[in-house]
NUFI-971011 format. One record per residue (C-alpha): residue number from 1; x, y, z. Coordinates in Angstrom, 3 decimals. Layout:
% NUFI-971011
k|x|y|z
NUM|X|Y|Z $
...
***
This chain:
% NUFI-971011
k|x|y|z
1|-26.695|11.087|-48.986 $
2|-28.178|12.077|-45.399 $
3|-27.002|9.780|-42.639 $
4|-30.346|8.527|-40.907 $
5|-28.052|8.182|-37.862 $
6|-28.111|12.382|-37.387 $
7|-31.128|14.278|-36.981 $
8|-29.802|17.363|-38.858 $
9|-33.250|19.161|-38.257 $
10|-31.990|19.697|-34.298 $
11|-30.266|22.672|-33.659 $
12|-30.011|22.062|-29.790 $
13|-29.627|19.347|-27.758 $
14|-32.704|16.864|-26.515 $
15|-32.836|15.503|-23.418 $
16|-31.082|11.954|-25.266 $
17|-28.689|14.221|-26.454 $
18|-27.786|15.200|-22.813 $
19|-27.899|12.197|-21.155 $
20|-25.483|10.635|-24.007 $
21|-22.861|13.673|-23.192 $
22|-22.664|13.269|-19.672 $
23|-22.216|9.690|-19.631 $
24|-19.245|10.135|-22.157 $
25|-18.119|12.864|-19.844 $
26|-18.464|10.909|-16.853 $
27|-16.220|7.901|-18.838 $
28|-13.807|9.850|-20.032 $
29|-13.525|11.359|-16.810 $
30|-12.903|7.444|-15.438 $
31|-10.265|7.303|-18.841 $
32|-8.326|9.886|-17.168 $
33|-8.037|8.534|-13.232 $
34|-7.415|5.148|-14.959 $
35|-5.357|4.739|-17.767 $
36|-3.228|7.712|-17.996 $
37|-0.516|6.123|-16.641 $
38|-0.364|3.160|-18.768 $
39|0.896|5.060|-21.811 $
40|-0.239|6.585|-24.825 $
41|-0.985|3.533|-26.877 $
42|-3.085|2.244|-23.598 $
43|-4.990|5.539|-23.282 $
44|-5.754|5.710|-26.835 $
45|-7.201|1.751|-27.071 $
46|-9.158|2.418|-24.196 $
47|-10.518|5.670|-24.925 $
48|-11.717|4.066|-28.993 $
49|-13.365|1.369|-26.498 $
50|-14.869|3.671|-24.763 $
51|-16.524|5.768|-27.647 $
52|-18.067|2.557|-29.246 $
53|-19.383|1.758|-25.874 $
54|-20.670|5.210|-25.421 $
55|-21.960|5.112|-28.984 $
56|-23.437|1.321|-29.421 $
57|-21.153|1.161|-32.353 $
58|-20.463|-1.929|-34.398 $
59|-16.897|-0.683|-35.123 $
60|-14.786|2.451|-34.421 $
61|-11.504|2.973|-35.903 $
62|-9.093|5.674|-34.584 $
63|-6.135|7.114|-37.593 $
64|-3.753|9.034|-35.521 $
65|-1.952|11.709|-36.885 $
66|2.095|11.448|-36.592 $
67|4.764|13.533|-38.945 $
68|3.097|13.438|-42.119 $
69|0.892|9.884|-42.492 $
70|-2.180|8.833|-40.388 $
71|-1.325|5.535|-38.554 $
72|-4.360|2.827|-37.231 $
73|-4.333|2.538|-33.640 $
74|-5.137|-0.616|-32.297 $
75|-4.754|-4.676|-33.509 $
76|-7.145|-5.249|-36.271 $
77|-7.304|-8.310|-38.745 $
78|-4.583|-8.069|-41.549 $
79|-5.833|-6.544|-44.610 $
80|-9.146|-5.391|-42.913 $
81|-7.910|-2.094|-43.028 $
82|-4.812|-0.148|-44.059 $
83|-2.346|0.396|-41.275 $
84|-1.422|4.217|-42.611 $
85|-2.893|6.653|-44.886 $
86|-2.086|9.845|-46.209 $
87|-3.414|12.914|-45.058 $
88|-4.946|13.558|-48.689 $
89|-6.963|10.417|-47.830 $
90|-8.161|11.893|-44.799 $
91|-8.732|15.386|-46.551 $
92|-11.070|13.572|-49.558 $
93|-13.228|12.221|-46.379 $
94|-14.152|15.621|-45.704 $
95|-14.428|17.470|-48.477 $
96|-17.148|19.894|-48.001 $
97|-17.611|19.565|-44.585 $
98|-16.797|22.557|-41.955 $
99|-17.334|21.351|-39.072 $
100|-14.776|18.189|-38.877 $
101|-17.843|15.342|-39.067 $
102|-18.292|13.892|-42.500 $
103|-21.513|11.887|-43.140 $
104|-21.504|8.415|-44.768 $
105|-17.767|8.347|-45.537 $
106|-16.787|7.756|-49.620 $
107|-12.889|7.368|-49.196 $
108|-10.347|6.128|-51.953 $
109|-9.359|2.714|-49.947 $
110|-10.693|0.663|-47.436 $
111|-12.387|3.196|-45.256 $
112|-15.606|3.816|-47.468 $
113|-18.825|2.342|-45.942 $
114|-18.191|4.427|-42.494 $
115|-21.075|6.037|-41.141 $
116|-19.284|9.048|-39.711 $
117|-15.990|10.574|-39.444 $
118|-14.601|12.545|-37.320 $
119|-11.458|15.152|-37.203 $
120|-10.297|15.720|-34.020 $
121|-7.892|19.060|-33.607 $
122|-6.603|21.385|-31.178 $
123|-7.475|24.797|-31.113 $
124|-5.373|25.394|-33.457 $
125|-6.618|23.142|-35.643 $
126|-3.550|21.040|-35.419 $
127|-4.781|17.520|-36.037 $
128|-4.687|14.925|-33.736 $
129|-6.189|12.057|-35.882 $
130|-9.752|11.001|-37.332 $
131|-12.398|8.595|-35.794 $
132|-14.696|6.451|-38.310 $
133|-17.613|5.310|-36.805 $
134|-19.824|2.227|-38.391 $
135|-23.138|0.718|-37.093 $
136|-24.454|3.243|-34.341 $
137|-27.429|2.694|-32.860 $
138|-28.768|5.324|-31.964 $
139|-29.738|9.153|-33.530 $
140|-28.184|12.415|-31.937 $
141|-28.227|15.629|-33.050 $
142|-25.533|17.416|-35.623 $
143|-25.147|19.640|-31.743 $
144|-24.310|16.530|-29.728 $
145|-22.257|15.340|-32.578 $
146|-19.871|18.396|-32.467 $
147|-19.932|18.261|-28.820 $
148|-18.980|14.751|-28.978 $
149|-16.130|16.030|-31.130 $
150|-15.243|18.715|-28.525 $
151|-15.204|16.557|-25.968 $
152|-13.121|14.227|-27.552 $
153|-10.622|16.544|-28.791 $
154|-10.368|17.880|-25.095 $
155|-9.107|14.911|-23.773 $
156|-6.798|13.951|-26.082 $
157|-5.599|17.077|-26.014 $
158|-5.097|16.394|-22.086 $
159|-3.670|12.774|-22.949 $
160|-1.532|14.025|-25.536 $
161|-0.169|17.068|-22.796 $
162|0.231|14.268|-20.054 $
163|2.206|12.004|-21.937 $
164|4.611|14.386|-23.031 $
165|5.269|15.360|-19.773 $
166|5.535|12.085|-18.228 $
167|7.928|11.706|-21.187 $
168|9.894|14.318|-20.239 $
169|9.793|13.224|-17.024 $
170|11.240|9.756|-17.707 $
171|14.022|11.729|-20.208 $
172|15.014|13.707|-17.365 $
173|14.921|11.073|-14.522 $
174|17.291|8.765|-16.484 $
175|19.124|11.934|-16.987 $
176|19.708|12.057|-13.347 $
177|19.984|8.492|-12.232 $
178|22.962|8.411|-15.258 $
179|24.670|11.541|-13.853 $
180|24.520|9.729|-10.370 $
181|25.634|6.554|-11.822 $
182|28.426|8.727|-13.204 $
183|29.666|10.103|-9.978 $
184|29.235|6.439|-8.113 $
185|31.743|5.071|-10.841 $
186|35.421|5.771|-12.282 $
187|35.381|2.732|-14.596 $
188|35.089|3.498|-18.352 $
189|33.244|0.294|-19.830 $
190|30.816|1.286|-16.758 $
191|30.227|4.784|-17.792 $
192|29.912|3.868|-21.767 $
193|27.244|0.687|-20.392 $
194|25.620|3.496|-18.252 $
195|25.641|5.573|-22.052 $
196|24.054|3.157|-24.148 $
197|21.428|1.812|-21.390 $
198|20.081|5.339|-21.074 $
199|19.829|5.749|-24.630 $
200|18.149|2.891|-25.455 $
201|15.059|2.732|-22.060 $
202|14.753|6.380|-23.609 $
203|14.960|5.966|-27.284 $
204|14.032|2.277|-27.987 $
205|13.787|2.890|-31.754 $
206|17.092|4.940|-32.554 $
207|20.394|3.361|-33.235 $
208|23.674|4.330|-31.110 $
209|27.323|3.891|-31.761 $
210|30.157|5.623|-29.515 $
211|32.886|6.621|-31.673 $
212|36.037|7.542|-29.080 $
213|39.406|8.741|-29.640 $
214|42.485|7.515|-28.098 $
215|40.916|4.705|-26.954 $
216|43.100|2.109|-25.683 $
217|40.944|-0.481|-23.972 $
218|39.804|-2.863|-26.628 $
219|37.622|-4.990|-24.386 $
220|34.496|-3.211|-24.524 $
221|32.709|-6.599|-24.416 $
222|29.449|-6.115|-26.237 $
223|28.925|-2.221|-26.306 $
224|28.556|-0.440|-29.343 $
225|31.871|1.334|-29.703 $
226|34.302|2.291|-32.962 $
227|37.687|4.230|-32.705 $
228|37.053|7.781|-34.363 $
229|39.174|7.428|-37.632 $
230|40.473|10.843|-37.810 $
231|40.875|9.873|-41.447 $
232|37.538|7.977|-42.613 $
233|35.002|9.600|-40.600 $
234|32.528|11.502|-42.303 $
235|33.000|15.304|-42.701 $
236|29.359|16.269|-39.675 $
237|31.084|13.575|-36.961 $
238|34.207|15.594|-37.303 $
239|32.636|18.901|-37.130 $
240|30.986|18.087|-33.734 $
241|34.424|16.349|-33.044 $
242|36.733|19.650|-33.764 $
243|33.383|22.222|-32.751 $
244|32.730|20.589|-30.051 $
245|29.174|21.356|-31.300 $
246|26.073|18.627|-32.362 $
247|25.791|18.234|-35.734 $
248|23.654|16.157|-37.674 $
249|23.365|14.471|-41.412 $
250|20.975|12.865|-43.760 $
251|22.339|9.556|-45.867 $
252|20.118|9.478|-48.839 $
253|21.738|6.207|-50.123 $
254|19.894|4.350|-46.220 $
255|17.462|7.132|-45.946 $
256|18.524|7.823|-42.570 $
257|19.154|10.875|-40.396 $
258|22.430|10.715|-38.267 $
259|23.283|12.879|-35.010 $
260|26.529|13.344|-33.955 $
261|26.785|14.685|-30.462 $
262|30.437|15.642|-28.670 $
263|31.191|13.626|-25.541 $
264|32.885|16.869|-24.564 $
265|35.085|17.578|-21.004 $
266|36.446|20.456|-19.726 $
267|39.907|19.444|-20.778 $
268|39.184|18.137|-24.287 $
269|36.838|15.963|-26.598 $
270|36.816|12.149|-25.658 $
271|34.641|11.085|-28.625 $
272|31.399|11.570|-30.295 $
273|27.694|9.904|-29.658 $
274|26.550|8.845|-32.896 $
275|22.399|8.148|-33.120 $
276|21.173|7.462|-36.128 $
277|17.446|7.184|-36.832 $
278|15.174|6.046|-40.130 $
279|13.017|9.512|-39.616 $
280|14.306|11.983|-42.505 $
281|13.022|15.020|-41.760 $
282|14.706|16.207|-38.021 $
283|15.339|14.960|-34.260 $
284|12.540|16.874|-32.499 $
285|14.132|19.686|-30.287 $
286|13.273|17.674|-26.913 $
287|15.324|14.625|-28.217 $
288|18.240|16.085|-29.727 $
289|18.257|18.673|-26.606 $
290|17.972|15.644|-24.179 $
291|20.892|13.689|-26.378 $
292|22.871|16.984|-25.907 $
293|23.309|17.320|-22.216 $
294|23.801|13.208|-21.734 $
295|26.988|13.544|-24.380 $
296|27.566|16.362|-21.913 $
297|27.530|14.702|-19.026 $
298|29.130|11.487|-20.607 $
299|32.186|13.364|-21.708 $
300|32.890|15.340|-18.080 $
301|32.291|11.622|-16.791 $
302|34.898|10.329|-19.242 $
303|36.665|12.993|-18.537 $
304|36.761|12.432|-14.717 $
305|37.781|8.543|-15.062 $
306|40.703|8.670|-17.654 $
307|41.923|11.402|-14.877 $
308|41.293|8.627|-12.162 $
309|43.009|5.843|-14.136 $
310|45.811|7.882|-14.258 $
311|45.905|9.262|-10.549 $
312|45.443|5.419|-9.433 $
313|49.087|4.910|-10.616 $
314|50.019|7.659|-8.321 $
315|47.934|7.191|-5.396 $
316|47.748|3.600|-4.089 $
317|44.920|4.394|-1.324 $
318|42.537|5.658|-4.250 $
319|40.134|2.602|-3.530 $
320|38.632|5.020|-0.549 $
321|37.744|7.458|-3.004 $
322|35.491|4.809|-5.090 $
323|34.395|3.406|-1.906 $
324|33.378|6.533|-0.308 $
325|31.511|7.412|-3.425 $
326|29.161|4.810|-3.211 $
327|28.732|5.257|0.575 $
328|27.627|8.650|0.128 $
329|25.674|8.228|-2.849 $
330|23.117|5.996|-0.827 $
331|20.579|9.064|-0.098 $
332|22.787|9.440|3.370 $
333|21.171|12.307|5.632 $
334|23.909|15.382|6.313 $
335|24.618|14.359|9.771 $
336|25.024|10.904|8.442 $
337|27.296|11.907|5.528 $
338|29.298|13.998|7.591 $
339|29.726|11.188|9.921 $
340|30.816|8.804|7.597 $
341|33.558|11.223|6.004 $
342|35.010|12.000|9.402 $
343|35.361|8.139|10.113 $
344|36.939|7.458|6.882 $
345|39.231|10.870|7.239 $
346|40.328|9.622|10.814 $
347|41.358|6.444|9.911 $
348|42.947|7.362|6.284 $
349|45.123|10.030|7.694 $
350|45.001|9.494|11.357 $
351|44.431|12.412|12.197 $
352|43.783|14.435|15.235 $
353|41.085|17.092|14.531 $
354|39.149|17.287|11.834 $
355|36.588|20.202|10.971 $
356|34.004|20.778|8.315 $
357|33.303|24.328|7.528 $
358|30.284|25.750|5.431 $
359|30.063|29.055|3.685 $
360|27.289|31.232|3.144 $
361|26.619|34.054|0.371 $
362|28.428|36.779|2.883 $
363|31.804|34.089|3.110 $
364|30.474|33.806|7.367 $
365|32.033|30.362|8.002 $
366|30.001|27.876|10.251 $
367|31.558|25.015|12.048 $
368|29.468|21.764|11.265 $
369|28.678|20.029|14.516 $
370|30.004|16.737|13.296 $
371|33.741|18.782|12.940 $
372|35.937|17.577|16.132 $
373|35.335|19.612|19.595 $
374|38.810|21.307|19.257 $
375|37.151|23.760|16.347 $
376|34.561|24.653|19.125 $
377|36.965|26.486|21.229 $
378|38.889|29.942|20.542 $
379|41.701|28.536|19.539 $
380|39.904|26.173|17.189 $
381|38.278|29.577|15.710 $
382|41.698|30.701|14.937 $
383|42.788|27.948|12.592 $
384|39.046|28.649|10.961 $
385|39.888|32.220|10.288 $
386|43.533|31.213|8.733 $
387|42.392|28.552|6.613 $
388|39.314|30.813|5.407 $
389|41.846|33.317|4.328 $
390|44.413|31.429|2.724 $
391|41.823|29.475|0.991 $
392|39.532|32.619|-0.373 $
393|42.831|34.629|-1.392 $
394|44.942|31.776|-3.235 $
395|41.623|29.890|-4.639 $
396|43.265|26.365|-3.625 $
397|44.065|24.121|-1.450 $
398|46.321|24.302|2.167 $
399|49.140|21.489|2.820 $
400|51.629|23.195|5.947 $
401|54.070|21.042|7.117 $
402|54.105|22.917|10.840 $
403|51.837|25.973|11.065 $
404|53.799|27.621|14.317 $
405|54.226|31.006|13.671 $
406|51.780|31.102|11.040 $
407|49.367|32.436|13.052 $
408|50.504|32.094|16.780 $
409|53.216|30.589|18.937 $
410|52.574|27.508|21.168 $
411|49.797|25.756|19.185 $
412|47.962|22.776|19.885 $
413|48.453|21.328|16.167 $
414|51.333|21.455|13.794 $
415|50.365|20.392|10.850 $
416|47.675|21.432|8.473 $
417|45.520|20.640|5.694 $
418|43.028|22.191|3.935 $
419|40.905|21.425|1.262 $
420|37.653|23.899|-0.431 $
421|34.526|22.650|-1.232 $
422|33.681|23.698|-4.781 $
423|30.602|23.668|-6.536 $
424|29.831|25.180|-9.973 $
425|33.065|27.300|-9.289 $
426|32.028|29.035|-6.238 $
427|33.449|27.905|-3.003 $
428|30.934|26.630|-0.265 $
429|32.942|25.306|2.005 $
430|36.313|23.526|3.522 $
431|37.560|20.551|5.259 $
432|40.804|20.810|7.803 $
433|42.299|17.964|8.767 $
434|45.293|18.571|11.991 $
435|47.404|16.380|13.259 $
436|49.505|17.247|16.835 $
437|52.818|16.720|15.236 $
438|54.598|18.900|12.610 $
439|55.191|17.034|9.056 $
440|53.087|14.325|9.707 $
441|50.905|14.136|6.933 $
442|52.708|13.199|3.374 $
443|52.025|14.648|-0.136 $
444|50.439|11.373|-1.131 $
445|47.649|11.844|1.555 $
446|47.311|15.563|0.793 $
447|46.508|14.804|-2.855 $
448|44.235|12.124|-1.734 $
449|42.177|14.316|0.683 $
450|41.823|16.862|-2.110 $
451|40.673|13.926|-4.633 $
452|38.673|12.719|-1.393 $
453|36.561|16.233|-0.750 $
454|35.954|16.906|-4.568 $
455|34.115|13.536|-4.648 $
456|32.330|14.621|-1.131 $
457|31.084|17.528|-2.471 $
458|28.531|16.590|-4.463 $
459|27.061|14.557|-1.715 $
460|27.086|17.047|0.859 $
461|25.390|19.722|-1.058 $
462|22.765|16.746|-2.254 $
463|22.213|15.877|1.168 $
464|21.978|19.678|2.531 $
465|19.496|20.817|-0.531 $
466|17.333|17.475|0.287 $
467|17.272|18.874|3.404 $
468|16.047|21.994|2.462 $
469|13.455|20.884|0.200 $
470|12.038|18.347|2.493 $
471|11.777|21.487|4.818 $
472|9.716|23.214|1.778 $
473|7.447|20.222|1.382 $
474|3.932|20.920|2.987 $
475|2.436|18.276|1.474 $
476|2.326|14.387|3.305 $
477|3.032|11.973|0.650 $
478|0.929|9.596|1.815 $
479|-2.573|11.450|2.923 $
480|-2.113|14.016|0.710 $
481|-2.895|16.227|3.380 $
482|-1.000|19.225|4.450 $
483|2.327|18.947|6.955 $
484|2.487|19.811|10.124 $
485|5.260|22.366|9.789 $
486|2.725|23.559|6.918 $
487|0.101|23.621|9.121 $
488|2.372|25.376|12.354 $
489|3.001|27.871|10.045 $
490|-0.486|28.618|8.808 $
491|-1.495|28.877|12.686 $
492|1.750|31.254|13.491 $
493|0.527|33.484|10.686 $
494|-3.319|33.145|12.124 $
495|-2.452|34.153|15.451 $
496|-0.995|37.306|14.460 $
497|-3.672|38.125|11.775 $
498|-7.269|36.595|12.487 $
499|-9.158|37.341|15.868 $
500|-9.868|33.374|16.774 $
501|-9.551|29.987|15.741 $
502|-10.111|26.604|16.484 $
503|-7.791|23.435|16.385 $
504|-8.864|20.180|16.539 $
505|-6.280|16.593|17.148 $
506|-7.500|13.689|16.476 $
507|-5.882|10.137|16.855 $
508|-7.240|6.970|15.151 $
509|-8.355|4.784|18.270 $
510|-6.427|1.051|18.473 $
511|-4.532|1.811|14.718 $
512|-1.804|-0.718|15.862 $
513|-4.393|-3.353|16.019 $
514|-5.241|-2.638|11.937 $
515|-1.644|-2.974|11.507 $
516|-1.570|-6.356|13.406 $
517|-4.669|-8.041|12.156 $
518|-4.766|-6.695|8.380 $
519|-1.275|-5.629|7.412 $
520|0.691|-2.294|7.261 $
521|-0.919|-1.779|3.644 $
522|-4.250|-2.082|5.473 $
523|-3.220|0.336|7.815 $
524|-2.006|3.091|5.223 $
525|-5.196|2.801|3.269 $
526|-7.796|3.061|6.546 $
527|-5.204|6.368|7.400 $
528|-5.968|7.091|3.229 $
529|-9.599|6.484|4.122 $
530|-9.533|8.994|7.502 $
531|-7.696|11.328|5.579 $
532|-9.583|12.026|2.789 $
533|-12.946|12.022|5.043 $
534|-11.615|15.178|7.206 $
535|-10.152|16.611|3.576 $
536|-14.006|16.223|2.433 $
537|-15.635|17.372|5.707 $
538|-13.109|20.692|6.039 $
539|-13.198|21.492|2.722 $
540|-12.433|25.271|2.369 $
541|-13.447|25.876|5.828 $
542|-9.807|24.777|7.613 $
543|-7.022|22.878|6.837 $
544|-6.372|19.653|7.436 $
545|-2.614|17.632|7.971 $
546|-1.421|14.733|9.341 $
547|0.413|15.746|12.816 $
548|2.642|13.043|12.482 $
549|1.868|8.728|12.801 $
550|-2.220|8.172|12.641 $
551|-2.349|11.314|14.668 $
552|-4.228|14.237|12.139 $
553|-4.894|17.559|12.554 $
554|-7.428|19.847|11.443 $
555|-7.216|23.981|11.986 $
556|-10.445|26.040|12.003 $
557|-9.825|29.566|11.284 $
558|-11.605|32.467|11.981 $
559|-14.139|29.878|13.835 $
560|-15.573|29.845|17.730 $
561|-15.378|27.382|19.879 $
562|-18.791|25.767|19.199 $
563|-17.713|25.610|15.544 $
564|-14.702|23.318|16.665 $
565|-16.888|21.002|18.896 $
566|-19.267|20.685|16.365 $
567|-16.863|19.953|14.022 $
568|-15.083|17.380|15.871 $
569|-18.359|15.479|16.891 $
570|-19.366|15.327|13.269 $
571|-15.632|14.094|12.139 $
572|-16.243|11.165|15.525 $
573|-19.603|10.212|13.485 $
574|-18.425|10.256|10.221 $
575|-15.064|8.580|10.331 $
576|-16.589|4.643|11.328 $
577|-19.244|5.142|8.336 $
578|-16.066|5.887|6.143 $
579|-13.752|3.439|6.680 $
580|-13.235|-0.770|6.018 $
581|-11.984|-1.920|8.100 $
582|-14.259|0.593|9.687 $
583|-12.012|2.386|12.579 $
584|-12.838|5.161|15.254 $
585|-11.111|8.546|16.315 $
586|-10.628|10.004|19.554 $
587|-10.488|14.191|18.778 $
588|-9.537|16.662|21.419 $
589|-10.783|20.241|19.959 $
590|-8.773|23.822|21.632 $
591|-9.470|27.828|20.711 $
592|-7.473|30.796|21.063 $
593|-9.184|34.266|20.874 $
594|-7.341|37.409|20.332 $
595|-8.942|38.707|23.966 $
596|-5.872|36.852|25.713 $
597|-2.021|36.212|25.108 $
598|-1.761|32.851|23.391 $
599|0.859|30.904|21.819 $
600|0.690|27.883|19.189 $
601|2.115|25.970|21.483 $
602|0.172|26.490|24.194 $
603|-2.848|25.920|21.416 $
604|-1.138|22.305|20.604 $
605|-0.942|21.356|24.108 $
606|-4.933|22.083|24.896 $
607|-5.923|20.139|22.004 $
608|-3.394|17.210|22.808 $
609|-4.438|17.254|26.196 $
610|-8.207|17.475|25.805 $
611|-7.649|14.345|22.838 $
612|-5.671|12.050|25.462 $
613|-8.663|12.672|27.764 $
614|-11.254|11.544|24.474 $
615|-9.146|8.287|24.563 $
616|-8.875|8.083|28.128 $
617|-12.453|7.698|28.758 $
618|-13.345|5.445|26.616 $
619|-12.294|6.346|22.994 $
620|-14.598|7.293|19.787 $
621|-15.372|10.561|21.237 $
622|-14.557|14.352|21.053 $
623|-13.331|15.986|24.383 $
624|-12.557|19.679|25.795 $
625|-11.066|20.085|28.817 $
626|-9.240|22.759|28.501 $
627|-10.341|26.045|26.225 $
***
């Protein structure tokens, strides 16, 4: 039967046609700012509202395609229609169809009585699910139909990419906070809590049991933990127990699919991660990979606190290390860590000098400038070179009772120690720690320093590569325009490249009075507003950054000087017409020309200088004072 709904006579599109695909365009387009955050399930109940919008259908019904059954997306009445189908359902639906749109859909179950269906693949014909459509309205061609289809496809092709990477994303960030919470604490019913809670925010529908040996603490409270029975377990938990390899097993008799992953350390196996789930066919790769390098990362954290618990007995000041460890795991800046662990060094140890050394690729040692004065001076430099040596050849650590005649006669401190930084084996550093008289440091306090720097390590090299990528960042999170180091850079590389340019400052006149009157949010979305109009108005012409505060910058190249007044007059008109509350700017506009010796800095300070006159006379206005 022909579906009066499609005008199979039209081979192209009519001008209804047309209108009908950009408006779905234009909402699917308002699908993807909007609800792509909110989760797959979201995205998908929005996007079947959208088609029956963009339709004028009386129903729509979405099957989505996961493993190997279709499954209704969406709350419906109960019994209205079936909640899953087989894909032989869906295939009977199109039978004799090439195109993926069945007319008038005659299906074995509930779904007959559909005016059109829909398959919706990627390009490899992969499915993603079928759309039934009852009750349109309105007639479009068997063209705007497959465009439709396209169309749709397309973005849940683009939903189905962004979810998996936001998925990933979330995997990966809980893999981090975990291995941080793992490094902030040496207490084993924390570290198995931190286990499970990962597990289940990331897998909310999988099943977890910890099975540990030579466990000894039987107050695990409510945490889902067995003793591995060496002689009842089943013959895959003890493979990845022995293997030290992830295993997995189907039970036929529950019809579930077990995974047993080794909470392995560098020392030995602490246990195994059992997760058991009701799917029988496989973990995907991304799940049992993920599952992998937490049982990883559990078992080195295991590792690390049965080796605490034991030290403690040994060491009765090891409190500072769990203390410290929190300290520095607070996002501290490198001057501030460094700080810190000279404070807490000084008043463990009391001790009179105290140096931090880095490392480089060529072993060149660099005094930190939080290390004492003393390791300023020459004779500083020669305890450097000493310790350096020792510490390279022997691979370990430095405790000298009284160093004279080590090195030299007559020095200034008599005992030593010494302890490497180490990270993924490679040594990137050392801490020395001198005190004026010989012997006065005990073994206790050496073996605490050492436990002391292995747990500063990882915080020091956090806070130094933070450093380095905030350094790498050209991109201001708020405006989303470029940095000013960004931008410095771009005008370093003009100035020795293009013949002229133009720069152009700009400060947003009275901003502390937004701030005052409306609120800081206020504030950040008129800066949001200011941004994005000189983002708009430069467009591939310049670049534009925020300079720093609501001071923003925009750099002309390859432009004269009536370009950059121009520019900045337009940006004074346009700004008040662009903002609520609406706001003014003050711009100050400089050029360089190759015809004379310039400098960016001498570029920065005409444009600052012609601005402060802008605001200086009155504000809302574009100045030059000086070319």
């Amino acid at each position: 039967m022909n579906n009066d709904r499609i005008d199979t006579q039209a081979t192209g599109l009519t001008s209804t046609d047309q209108t009908f695909l950009n408006n779905y365009k234009a909402r699917l387009f308002d699908l993807v700012n909007d609800e792509f955050n909110d989760g797959e399930s979201s995205c998908l109940s929005a996007w079947v509202r959208c088609v029956q919008a963009s339709l004028q259908a009386g129903e729509v019904l979405y099957y989505q395609r996961l493993e190997n059954s279709y499954h209704l997306i969406g709350s419906h009445p109960l019994d209205s229609y079936p909640a899953a189908v087989f894909p032989e359902t869906i295939d009977h639906i199109f039978e004799g169809t090439e195109d993926g749109i069945s007319e008038w859909v005659n299906a074995p179950s509930r779904l007959s009585g559909f005016d059109l269906a829909f398959r919706l693949s990627d390009q490899k014909q992969n499915p993603y699910g079928v759309l039934l459509i009852k009750g349109m309205k309105s007639v479009f061609s068997r063209g705007c139909l497959r465009s439709f289809a396209d169309h749709s496809a397309a973005y849940l092709g683009k939903m189905t990419y962004f979810n998996q990477v936001v998925e990933e994303e979330h995997r990966y960030r809980e893999l981090f906070k975990v291995n941080e919470a793992f490094h902030s604490s040496m207490d084993i019913n924390t570290l198995l809590g931190q286990i499970i809670g990962t597990l289940t925010r990331v897998f909310p529908d999988y099943e977890f049991h910890l099975l540990l040996s030579n466990d000894n603490d039987k107050n695990h409270g409510n945490l889902p933990i067995r003793n591995f029975d060496y002689d009842s377990v089943n013959k895959a938990a003890m493979q990845a127990f022995v293997n030290g390899t992830v295993e997995s097993e189907f039970q036929y008799t529950d019809e579930k699919l077990t995974l047993y992953a080794p909470l392995k350390g560098k020392q030995g196996v602490y246990g195994v991660l059992e997760v058991i789930t009701s799917n029988q066919f496989k973990f995907p790769d991304n799940h049992r990979e993920f599952i992998r390098l937490l049982a990883y990362t559990a078992g080195n954290a295991l590792e690390n606190a049965k080796l605490y618990q034991q030290s403690r007995r040994l060491i009765s000041d090891l409190q500072l290390i769990n203390e410290t460890s929190h300290r520095l795991n607070s996002n501290l800046r490198m001057t501030e860590t460094l700080t810190f662990l000279k404070k807490q060094i000084k008043r463990s140890f009391q001790a009179s000098s105290i140096g931090f050394v880095f490392v480089d690729e060529k072993e060149e040692a660099s005094v930190l400038p939080e290390s004492s004065a003393f390791f300023q001076s020459f004779e500083g430099a020669s305890y450097i070179h000493f310790v350096k040596r020792k510490i390279f050849k022997e691979k370990d650590a430095l405790f000298i009772g009284d160093v004279n005649g080590k090195f030299g006669k007559e020095l200034s401190f008599l005992s030593l120690m010494a302890v490497p930084m180490v990270q993924n084996d490679s040594i990137i550093g050392f801490c020395v720690v001198l005190h004026k008289e010989p012997y006065a440091f005990s073994f206790d306090m050496y073996k605490l320093l050492q436990s002391f720097i292995h747990h500063s390590t990882l915080a020091l090299t956090n806070s130094m590569l933070r450093e380095k990528l905030e350094e790498l960042v050209v991109t201001d999170h708020l405006t989303q325009l470029y940095s000013r180091s960004f931008l410095d850079e771009e005008m370093v590389r003009a100035m020795k490249d293009d013949e002229q340019g133009v720069l152009i400052l700009m400060d947003i006149d009275d901003f502390k009075k937004i701030n005052d009157n409306y609120g800081h949010q206020t504030g950040d979305e008129v800066l949001i507003q200011v941004a994005r109009t000189i983002m708009d108005e430069s467009g591939e012409i310049g670049f534009a950054a925020r300079w720093g505060g609501e001071e923003l910058a925009v750099y002309l190249p390859q432009k004269d000087l009536k370009s950059g007044l121009d520019f900045g007059t337009h940006i004074v008109k346009r700004i008040p017409e662009k903002t609520s509350p609406s706001v003014t700017v003050s711009c100050g506009v400089s050029f360089w020309t190759r015809d004379r010796a310039d400098h960016v800095k001498d570029l920065v300070k005409r444009a600052d200088a012609s601005m402060y006159h802008a605001k200086n006379n009155g504000k809302n206005q574009m100045a030059n004072i000086l070319f």
